[in-house]
VOMARBA-349188 format. One record per residue (C-alpha): residue in one letter; residue number from 1; y, z, x. Coordinates in nm, 4 decimals, always signed. Example, Ala and Ser with C-alpha at 12.3 -4.5 7.8 and 13.67 -1.06 7.14 Angstrom:
BEGIN
<site><rest>A</rest><nr>1</nr><Y>-0.4500</Y><Z>+0.7800</Z><X>+1.2300</X></site>
<site><rest>S</rest><nr>2</nr><Y>-0.1060</Y><Z>+0.7140</Z><X>+1.3670</X></site>
REM end
This chain:
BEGIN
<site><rest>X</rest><nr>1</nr><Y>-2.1265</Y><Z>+1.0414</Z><X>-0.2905</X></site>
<site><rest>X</rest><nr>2</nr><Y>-2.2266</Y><Z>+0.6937</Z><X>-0.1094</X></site>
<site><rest>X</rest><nr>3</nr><Y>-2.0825</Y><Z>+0.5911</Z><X>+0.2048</X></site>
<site><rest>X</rest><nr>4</nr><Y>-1.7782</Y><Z>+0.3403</Z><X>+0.1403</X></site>
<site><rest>X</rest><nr>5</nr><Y>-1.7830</Y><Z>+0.0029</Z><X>+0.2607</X></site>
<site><rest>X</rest><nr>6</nr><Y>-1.5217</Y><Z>-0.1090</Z><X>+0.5068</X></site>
<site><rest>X</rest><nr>7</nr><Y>-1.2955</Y><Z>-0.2757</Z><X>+0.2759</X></site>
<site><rest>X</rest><nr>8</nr><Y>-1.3194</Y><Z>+0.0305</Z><X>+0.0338</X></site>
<site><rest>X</rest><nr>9</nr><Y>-1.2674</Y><Z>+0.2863</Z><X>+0.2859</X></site>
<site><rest>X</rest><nr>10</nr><Y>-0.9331</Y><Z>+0.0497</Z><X>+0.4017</X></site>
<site><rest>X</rest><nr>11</nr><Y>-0.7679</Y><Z>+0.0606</Z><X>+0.0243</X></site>
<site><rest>X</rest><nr>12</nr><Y>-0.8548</Y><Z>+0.4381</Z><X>+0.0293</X></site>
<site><rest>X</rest><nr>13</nr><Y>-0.6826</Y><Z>+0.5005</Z><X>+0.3423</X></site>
<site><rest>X</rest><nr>14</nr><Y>-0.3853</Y><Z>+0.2706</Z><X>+0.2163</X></site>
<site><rest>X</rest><nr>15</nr><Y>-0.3934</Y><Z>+0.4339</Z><X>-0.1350</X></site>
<site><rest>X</rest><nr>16</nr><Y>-0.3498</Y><Z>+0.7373</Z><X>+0.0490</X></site>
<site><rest>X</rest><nr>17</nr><Y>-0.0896</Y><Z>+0.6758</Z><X>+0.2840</X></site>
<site><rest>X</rest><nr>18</nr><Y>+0.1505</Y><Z>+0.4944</Z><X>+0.0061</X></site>
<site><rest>X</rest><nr>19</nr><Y>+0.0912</Y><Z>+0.7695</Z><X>-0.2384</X></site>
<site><rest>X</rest><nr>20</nr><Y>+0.1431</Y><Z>+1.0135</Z><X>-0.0018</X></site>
<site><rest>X</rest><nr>21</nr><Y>+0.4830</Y><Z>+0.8809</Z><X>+0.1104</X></site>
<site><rest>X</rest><nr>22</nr><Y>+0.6129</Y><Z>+0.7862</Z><X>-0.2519</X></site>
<site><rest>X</rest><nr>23</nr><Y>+0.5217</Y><Z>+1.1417</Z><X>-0.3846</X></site>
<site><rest>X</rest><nr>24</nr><Y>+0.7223</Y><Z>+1.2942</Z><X>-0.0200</X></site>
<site><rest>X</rest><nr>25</nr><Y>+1.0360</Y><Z>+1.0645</Z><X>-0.0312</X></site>
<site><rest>X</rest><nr>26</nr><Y>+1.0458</Y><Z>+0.8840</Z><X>-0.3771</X></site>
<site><rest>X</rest><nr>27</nr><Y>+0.9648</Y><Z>+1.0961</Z><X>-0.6253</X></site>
<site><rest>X</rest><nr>28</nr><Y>+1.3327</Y><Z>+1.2831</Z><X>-0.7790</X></site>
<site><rest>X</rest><nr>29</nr><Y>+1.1441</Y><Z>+1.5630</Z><X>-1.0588</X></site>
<site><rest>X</rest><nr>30</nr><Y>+1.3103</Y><Z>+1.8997</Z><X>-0.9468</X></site>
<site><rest>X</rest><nr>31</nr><Y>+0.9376</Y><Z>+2.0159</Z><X>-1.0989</X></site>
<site><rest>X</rest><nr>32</nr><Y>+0.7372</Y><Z>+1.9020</Z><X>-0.7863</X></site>
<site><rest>X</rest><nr>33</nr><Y>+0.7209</Y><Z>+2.1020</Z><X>-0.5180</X></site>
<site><rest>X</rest><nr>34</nr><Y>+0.5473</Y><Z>+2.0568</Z><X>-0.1369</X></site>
<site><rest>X</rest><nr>35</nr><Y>+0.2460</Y><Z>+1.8855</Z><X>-0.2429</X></site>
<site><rest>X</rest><nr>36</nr><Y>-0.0221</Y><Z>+1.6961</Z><X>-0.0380</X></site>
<site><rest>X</rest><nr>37</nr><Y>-0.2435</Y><Z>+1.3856</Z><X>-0.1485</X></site>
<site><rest>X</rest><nr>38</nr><Y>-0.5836</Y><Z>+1.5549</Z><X>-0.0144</X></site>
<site><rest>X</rest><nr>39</nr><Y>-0.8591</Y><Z>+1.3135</Z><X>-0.0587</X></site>
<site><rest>X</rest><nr>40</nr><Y>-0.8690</Y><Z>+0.9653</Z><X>-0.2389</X></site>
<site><rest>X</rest><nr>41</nr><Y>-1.1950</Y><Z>+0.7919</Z><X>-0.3842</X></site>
<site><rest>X</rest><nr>42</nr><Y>-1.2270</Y><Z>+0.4038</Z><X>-0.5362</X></site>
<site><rest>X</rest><nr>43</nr><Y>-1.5220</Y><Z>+0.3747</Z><X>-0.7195</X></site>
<site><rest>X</rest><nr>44</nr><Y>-1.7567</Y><Z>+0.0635</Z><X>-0.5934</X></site>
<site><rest>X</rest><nr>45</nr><Y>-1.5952</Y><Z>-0.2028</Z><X>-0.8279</X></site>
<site><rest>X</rest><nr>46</nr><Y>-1.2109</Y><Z>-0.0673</Z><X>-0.6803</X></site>
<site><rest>X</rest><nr>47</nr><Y>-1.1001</Y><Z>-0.0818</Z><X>-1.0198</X></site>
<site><rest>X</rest><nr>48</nr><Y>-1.0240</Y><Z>+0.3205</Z><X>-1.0562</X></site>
<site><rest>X</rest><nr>49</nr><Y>-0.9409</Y><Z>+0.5808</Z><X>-0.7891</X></site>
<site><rest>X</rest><nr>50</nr><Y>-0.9728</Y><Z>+0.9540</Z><X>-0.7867</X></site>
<site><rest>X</rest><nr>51</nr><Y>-0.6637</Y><Z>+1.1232</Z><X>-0.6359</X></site>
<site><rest>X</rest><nr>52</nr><Y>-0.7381</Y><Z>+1.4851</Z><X>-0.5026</X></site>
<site><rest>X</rest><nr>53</nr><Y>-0.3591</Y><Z>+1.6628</Z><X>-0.4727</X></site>
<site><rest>X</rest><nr>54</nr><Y>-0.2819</Y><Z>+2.0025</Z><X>-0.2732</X></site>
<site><rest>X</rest><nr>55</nr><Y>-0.0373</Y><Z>+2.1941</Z><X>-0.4332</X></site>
<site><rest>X</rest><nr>56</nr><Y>+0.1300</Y><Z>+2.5178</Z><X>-0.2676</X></site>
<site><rest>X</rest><nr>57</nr><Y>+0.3029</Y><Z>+2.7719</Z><X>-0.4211</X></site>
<site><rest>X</rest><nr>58</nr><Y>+0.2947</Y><Z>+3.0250</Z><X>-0.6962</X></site>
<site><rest>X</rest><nr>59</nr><Y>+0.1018</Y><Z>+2.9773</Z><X>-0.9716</X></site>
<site><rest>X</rest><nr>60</nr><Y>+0.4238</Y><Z>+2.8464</Z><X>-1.1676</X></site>
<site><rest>X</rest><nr>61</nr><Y>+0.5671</Y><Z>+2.6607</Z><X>-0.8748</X></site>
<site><rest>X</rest><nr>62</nr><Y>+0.2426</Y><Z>+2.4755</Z><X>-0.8814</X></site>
<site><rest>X</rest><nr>63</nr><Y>+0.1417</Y><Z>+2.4165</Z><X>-1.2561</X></site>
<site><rest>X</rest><nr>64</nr><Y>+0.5364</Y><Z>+2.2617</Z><X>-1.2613</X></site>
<site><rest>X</rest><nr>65</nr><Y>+0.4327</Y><Z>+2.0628</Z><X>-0.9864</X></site>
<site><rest>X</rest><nr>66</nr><Y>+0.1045</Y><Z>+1.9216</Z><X>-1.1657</X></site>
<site><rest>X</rest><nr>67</nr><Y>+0.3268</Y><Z>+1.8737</Z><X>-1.4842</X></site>
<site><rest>X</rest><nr>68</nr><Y>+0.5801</Y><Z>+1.6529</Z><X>-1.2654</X></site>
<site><rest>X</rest><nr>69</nr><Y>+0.3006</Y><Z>+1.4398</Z><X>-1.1385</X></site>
<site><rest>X</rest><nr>70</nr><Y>+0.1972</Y><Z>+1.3518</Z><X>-1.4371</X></site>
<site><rest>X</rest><nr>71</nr><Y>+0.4575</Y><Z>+1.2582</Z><X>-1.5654</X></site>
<site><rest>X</rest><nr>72</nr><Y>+0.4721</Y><Z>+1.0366</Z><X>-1.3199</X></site>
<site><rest>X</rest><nr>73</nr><Y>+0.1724</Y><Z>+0.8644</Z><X>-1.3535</X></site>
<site><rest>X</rest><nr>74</nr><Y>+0.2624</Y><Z>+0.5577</Z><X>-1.4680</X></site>
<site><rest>X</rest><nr>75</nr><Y>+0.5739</Y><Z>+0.4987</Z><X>-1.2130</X></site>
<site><rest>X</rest><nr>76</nr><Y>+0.3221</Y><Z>+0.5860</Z><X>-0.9396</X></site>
<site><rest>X</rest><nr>77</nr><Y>+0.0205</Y><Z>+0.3018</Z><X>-1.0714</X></site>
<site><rest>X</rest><nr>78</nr><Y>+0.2961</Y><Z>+0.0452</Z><X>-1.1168</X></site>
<site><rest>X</rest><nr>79</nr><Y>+0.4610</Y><Z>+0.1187</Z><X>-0.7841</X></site>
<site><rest>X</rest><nr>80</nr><Y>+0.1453</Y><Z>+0.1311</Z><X>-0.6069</X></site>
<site><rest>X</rest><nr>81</nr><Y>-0.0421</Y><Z>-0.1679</Z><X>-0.7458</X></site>
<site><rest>X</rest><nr>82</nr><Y>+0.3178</Y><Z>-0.3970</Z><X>-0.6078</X></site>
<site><rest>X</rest><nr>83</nr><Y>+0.2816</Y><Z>-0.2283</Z><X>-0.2731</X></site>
<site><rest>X</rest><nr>84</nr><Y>-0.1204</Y><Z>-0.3575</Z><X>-0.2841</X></site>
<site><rest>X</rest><nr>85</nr><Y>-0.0645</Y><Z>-0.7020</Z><X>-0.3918</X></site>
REM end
């Protein structure tokens, strides 16, 4: 893993922080439970992003809350590339 630059390391850090609060206070699926956006990583170009997620729980509690998250996938990306811009 390289060292980010200084304008990576700021999207990371606001990738983090938006996802973090739209997955706490946004997000409506009785599925997700207390989760936690853990880590985030842009590759160099800052085209893609990893998203590491904490999920607590039992092991049903938390596969529901993986299966809520992806679903929403595509509300979080759209959301989060208007809160970027």
């Amino acid at each position: 893993m390289t060292v980010p630059g200084r304008r990576q390391a700021r999207l990371q850090d606001q990738i983090h922080n938006e996802l973090a609060e739209m997955i706490a206070l946004e997000l409506k699926d009785p599925r997700i439970g207390f989760s936690t956006v853990t880590h985030v990583e842009l590759t160099a170009d800052l085209r893609s992003a990893h998203i590491w997620v904490s999920v607590l729980g039992e092991k049903e509690a938390q596969e529901g809350t993986i299966e809520g998250l992806a679903s929403a996938t595509g509300y979080l990306r759209r959301e989060l590339s208007h809160r970027l811009r």
